[in-house]
C-alpha positions as CSV (number, residue, x, y, z in Angstrom):
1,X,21.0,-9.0,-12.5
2,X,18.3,-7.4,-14.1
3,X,16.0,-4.6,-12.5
4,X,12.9,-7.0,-11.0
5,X,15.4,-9.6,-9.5
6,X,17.1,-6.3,-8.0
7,X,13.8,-5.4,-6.3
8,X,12.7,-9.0,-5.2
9,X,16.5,-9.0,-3.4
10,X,15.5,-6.3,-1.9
11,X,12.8,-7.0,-0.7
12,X,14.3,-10.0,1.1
13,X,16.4,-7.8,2.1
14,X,14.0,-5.7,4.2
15,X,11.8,-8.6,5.3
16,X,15.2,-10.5,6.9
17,X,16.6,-7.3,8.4
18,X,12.9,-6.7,9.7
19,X,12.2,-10.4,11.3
20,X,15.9,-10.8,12.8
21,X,18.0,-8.3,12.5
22,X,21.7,-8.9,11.6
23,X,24.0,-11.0,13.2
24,X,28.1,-13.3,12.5
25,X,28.2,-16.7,13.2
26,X,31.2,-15.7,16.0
27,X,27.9,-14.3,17.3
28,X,25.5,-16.6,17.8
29,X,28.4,-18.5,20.1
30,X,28.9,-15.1,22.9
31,X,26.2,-13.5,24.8
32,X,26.8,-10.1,23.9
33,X,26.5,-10.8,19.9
34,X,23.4,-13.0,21.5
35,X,21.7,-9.8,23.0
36,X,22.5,-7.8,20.3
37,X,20.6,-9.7,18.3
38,X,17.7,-10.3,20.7
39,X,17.5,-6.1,20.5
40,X,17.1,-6.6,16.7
41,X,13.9,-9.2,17.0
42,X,10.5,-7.4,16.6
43,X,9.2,-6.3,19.7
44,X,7.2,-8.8,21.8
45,X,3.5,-7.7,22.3
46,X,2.2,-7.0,25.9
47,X,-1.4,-6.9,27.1
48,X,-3.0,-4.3,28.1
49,X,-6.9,-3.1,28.4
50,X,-8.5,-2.3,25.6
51,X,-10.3,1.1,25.8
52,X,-12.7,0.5,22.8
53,X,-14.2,-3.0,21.4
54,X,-13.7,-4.0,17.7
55,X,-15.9,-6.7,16.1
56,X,-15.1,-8.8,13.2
57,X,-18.5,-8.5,10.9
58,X,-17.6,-10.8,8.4
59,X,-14.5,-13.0,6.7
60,X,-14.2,-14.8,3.7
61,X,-11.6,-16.6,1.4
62,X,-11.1,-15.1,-2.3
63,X,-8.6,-17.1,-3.5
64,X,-4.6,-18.3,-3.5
65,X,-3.0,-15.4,-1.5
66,X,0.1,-13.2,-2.6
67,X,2.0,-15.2,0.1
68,X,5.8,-13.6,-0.5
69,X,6.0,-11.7,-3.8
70,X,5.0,-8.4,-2.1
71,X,2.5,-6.9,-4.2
72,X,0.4,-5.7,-1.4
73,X,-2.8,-6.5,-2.6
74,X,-5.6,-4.8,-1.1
75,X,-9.1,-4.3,-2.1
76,X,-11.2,-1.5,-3.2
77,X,-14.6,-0.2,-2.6
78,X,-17.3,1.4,-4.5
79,X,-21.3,2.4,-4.2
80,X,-21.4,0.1,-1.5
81,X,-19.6,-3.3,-3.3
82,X,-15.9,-4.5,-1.8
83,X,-13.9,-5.4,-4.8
84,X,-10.9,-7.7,-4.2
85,X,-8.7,-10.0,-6.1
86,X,-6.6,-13.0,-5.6
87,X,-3.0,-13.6,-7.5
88,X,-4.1,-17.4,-8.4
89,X,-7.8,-17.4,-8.3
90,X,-9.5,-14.7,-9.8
91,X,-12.0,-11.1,-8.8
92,X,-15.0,-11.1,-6.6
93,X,-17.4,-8.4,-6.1
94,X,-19.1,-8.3,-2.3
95,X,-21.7,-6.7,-0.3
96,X,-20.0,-4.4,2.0
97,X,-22.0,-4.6,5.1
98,X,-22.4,-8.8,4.8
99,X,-19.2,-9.9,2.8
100,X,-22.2,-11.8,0.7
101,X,-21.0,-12.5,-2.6
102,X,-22.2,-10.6,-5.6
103,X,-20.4,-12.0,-8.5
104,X,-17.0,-13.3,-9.3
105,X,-14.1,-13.3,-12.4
106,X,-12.1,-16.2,-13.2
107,X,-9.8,-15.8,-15.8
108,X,-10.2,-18.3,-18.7
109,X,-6.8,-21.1,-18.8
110,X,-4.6,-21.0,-21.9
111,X,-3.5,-24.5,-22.6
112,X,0.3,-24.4,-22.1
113,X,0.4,-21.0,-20.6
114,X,0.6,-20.4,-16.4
115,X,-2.5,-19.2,-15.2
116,X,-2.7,-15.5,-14.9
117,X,-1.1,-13.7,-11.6
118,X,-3.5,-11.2,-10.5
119,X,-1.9,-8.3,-8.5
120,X,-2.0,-5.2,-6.7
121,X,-5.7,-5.2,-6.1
122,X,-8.0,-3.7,-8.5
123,X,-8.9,-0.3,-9.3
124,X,-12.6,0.9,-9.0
125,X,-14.4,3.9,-11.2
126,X,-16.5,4.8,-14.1
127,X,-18.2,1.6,-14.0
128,X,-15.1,-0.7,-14.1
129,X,-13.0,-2.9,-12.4
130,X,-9.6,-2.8,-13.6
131,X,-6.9,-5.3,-12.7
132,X,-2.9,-5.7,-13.5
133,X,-1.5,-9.0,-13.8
134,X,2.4,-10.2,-13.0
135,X,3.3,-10.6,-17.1
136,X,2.0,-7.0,-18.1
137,X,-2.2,-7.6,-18.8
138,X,-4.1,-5.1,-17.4
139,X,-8.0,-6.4,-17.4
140,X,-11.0,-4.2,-17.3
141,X,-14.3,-5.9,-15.9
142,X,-18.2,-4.6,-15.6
143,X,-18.5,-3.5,-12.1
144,X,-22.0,-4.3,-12.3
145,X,-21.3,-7.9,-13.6
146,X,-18.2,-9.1,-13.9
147,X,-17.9,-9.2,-17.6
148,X,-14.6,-8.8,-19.1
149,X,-14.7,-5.5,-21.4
150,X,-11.2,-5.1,-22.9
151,X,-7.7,-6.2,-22.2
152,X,-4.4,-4.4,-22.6
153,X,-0.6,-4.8,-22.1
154,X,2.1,-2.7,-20.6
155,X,5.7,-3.6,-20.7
156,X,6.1,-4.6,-16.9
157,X,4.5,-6.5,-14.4
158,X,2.0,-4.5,-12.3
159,X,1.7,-4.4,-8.7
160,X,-0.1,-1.3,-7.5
161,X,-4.0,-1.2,-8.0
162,X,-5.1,1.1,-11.6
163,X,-7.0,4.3,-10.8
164,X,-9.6,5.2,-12.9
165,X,-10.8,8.8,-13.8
166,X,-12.4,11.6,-16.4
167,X,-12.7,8.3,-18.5
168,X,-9.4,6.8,-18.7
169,X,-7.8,4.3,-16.8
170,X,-4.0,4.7,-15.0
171,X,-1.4,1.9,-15.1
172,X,1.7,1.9,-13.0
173,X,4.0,-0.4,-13.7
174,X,7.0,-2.1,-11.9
175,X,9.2,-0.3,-14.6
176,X,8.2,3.6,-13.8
177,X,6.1,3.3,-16.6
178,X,2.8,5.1,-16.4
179,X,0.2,4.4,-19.2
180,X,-3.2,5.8,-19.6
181,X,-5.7,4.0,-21.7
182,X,-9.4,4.9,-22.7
183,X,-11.7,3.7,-20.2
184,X,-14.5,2.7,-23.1
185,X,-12.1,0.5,-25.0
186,X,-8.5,0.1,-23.5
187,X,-6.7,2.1,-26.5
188,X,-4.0,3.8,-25.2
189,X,-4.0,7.5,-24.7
190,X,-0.1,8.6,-23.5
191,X,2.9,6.7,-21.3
192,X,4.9,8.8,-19.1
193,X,8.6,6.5,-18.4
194,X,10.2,7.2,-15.1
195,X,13.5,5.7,-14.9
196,X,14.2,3.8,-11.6
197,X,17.0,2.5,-9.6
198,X,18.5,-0.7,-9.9
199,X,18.0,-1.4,-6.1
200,X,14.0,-0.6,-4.4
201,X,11.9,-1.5,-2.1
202,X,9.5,-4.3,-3.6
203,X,6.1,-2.5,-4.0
204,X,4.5,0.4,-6.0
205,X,2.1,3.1,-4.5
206,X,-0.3,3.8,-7.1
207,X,-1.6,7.0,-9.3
208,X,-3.6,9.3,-7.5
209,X,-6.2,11.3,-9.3
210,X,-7.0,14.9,-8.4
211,X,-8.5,17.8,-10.5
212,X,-6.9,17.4,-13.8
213,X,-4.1,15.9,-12.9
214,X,-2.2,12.8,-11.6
215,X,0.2,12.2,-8.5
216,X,2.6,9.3,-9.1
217,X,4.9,7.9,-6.1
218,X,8.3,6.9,-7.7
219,X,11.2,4.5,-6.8
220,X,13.2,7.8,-6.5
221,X,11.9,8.9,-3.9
222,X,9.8,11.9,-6.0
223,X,6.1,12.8,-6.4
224,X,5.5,13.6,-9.9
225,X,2.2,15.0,-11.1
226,X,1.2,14.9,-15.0
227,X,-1.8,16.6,-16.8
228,X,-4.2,13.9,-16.8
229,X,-5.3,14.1,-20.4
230,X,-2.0,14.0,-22.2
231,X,0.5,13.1,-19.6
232,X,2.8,16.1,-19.5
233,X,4.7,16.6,-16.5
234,X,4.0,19.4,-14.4
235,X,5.8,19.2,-11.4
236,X,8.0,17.2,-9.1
237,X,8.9,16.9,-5.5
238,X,11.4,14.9,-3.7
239,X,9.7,13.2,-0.6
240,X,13.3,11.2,0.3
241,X,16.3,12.0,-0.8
242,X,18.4,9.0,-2.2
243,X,21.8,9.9,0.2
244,X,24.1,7.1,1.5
245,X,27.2,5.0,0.1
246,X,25.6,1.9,-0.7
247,X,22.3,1.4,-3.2
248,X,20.5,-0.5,0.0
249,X,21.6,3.0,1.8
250,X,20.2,4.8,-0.6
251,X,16.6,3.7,-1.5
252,X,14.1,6.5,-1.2
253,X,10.8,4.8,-2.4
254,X,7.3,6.4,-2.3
255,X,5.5,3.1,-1.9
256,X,2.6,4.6,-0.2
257,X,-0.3,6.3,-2.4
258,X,0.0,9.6,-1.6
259,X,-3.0,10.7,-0.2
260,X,-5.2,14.5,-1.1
261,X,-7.2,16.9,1.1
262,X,-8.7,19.8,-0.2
263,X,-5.1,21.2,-2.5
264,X,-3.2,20.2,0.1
265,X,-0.9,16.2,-0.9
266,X,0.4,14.3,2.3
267,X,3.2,11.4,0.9
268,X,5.9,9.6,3.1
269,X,9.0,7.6,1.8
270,X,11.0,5.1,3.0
271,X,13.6,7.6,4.0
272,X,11.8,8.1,6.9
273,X,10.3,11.6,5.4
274,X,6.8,12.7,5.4
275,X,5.7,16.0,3.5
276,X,2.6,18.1,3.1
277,X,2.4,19.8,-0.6
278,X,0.9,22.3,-2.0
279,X,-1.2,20.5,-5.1
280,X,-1.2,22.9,-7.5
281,X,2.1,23.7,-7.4
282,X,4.1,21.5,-5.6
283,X,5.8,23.6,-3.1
284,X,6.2,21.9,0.3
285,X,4.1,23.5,3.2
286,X,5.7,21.5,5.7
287,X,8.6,18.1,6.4
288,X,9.1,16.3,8.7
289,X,11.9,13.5,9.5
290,X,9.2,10.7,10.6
291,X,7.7,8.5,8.0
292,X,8.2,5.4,5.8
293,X,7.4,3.2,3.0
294,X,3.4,2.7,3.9
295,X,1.0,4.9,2.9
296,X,-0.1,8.1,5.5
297,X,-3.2,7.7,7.4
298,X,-5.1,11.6,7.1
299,X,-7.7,12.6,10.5
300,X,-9.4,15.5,10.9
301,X,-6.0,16.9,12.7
302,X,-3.5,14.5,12.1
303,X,-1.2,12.9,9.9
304,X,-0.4,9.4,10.8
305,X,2.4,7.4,9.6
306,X,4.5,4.2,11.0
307,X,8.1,4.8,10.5
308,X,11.0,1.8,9.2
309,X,11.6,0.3,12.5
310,X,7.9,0.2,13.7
311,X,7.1,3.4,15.6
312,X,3.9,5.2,15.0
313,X,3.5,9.2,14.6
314,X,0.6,11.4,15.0
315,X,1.9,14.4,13.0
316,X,-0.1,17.7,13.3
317,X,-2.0,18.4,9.6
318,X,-1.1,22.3,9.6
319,X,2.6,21.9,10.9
320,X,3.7,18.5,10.8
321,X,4.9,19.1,14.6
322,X,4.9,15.6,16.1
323,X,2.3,15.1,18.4
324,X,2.7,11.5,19.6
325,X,4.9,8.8,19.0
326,X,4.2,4.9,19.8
327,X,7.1,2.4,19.8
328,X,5.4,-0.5,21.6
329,X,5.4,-2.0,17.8
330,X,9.4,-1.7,17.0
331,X,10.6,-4.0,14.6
332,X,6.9,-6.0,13.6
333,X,7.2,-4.6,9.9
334,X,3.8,-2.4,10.1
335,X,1.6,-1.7,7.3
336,X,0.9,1.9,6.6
337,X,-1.6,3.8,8.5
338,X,-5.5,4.0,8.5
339,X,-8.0,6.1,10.2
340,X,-11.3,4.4,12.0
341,X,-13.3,6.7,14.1
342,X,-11.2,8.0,16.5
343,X,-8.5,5.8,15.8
344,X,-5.6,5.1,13.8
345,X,-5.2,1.1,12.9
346,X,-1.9,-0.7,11.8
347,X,-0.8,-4.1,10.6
348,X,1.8,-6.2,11.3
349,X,3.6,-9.7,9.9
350,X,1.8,-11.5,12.1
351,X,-1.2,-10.9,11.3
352,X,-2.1,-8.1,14.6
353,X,-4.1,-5.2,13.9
354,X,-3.4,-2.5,16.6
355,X,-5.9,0.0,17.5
356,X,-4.2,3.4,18.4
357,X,-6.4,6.7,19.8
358,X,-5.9,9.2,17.6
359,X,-5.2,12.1,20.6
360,X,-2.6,10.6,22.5
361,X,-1.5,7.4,20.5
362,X,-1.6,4.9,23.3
363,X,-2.9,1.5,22.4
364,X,-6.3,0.9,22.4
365,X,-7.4,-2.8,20.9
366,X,-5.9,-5.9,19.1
367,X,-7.7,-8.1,16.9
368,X,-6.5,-10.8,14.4
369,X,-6.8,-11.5,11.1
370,X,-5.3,-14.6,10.7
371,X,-1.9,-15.9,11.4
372,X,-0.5,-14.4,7.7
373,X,1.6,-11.3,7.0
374,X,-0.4,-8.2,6.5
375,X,1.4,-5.7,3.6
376,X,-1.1,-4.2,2.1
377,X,-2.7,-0.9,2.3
378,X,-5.4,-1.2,5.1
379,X,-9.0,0.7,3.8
380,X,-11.8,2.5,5.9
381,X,-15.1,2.8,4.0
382,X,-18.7,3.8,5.7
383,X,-16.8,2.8,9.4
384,X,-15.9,-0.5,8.0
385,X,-12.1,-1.7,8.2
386,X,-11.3,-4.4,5.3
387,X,-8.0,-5.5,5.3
388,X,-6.7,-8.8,3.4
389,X,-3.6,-10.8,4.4
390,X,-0.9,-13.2,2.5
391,X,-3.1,-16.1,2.3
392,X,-5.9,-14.3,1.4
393,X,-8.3,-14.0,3.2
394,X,-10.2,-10.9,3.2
395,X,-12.0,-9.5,6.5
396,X,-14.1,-6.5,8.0
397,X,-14.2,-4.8,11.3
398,X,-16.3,-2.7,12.9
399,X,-15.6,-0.6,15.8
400,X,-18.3,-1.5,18.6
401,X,-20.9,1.5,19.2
């Protein structure tokens, strides 16, 4: 079984352990196995009254949605334009504030070839938009236009979003492959191979640019960071450690984009680990045991993160101390973390976004968007909340003044 069927079963894995836990046939026939298994269902949501009001500003279609594959689209944002893209339909520039369109990329049909699997969400900088597609094509449009300005392959499919910076362009693919091409004309500058294990969690976070350098969340469980011109490596960091008997046991992934502040690198993996690094030099400032495969939500004091089996943490920034946890959400498979105001916001595969206050983590508003699975990263721009499902649909909150 090669390595992308390996990551799709596990994947399926996850979703089926998530949704309904485990059970035996000799179970579903006594009422102990029965309750058992009831405990394993994702936690039923209550009501309760909202303590701040959340208004949907605008929605709109962009295209055939990711639906299971688990490439965690998303979209990006840029001098005031929401970029997003659709696995079967194409890339559409938007007016942030409106959702009004501004221009949009098909990509042209080869007779007898399938028509191009857009993934991962595109990447925004330098004047581009840069998309991966699921048989290796990365694509590089004018942000102002649309216009395709150069095409180029990698040997993988590509399911986290290109970053873009100092003029070149940063590819992850689903093989631990990073490539970094010229952002004028595609050519390719350096790769950087990262081997992976055979069993992962489906999804990639993707390359982080800081001052020089790049952060790369691995399959491993490691942050490595490269020199951003010629690729060397500099340094590396476990963020899970791959420990357990089985390979399911032992996945580790950094699916999450790590995210920067100042020199200080927050990441979480899906061993339920989240650390704070020192940039420059990799050494750890503080761990903690609370984290998982989404990406960490950064406040002004906290570090917010949504563990494996659907508890939220508000860890403190300087200490990592745990300040709050919320477990009303067990079991609902929750996107990572993002920061709105005075609030951190999560997704679920449902569909719910759930409102949480930042200093004391209770539950503070639920909104909809749609009935479809949310898996991708959520985004905060300019007090705006975008956040695109499975089918997808792509829509924008705004908290109420």
């Amino acid at each position: 079984m090669n390595q992308v069927k390996l990551k799709q079963l596990a994947a399926i894995v996850l979703l089926g352990a998530a949704l309904s836990g485990c059970s035996t046939v000799k179970g579903w026939f006594t009422s102990k196995d029965a309750a058992a298994k009831k405990a394993q269902e994702p936690a039923e949501l209550v009501d309760f009254k909202p303590t701040v009001e959340v208004r949907k500003i605008w929605s709109t279609g962009i295209g055939k949605g990711e639906g299971r594959i688990g490439v965690r689209q998303h979209p990006a944002v840029a001098d005031g334009r929401v970029f997003a893209a659709a696995v079967q339909g194409g890339v559409v520039a938007l007016d942030l504030q409106t959702g009004k369109q501004v221009w949009e990329y098909k990509p042209e049909k080869v007779k007898k070839k399938p028509k191009l699997g857009l993934s991962g969400g595109p990447g925004v900088g330098e004047g581009l938009v840069v998309i991966g597609t699921l048989d290796g094509q990365v694509i590089a449009l004018d942000a102002a236009n649309g216009s395709e300005k150069w095409r180029a392959r990698v040997p993988n499919e590509v399911i986290a979003a290109p970053a873009i910076a100092q003029n070149l362009v940063f590819v992850r693919s689903n093989d631990g492959r990073v490539t970094a091409f010229e952002a004028s004309n595609g050519q390719r500058r350096w790769f950087h191979d990262k081997e992976s294990p055979s069993l992962t969690v489906r999804g990639n976070a993707s390359v982080l640019a800081g001052p020089g350098v790049v952060f790369v969340g691995n399959d491993d469980g490691t942050v490595d960071t490269l020199a951003m011109q010629d690729g060397r490596p500099l340094w590396s960091q476990a963020i899970g450690v791959p420990e357990g008997r089985t390979e399911l046991q032992r996945m580790a992934d950094v699916d999450g984009t790590p995210v920067l502040e100042d020199r200080i690198l927050y990441a979480t993996s899906f061993k339920n680990e989240t650390l704070a690094i020192d940039g420059p030099t990799g050494r750890p400032v503080w761990s903690r045991d609370h984290g998982g495969a989404g990406a960490v939500g950064v406040s002004s004091g906290l570090v917010v993160v949504a563990d494996n089996a659907g508890s939220v943490w508000g860890l403190d920034k300087g200490t990592g101390s745990a300040m709050w946890s919320q477990a009303a959400l067990a079991r609902r498979s929750l996107t990572g973390a993002a920061i709105q105001g005075d609030y951190a916001v999560v997704g679920d595969y449902k569909g719910y976004l759930h409102w949480l206050r930042l200093d004391n983590g209770e539950l503070a508003a639920r909104e909809r968007a749609g009935h479809d699975a949310l898996v991708g990263q959520l985004i905060v721009v300019d007090g705006i909340l975008l956040v695109q499902n499975t089918d997808g649909k792509l829509i924008a909150f705004r908290l109420a003044q």
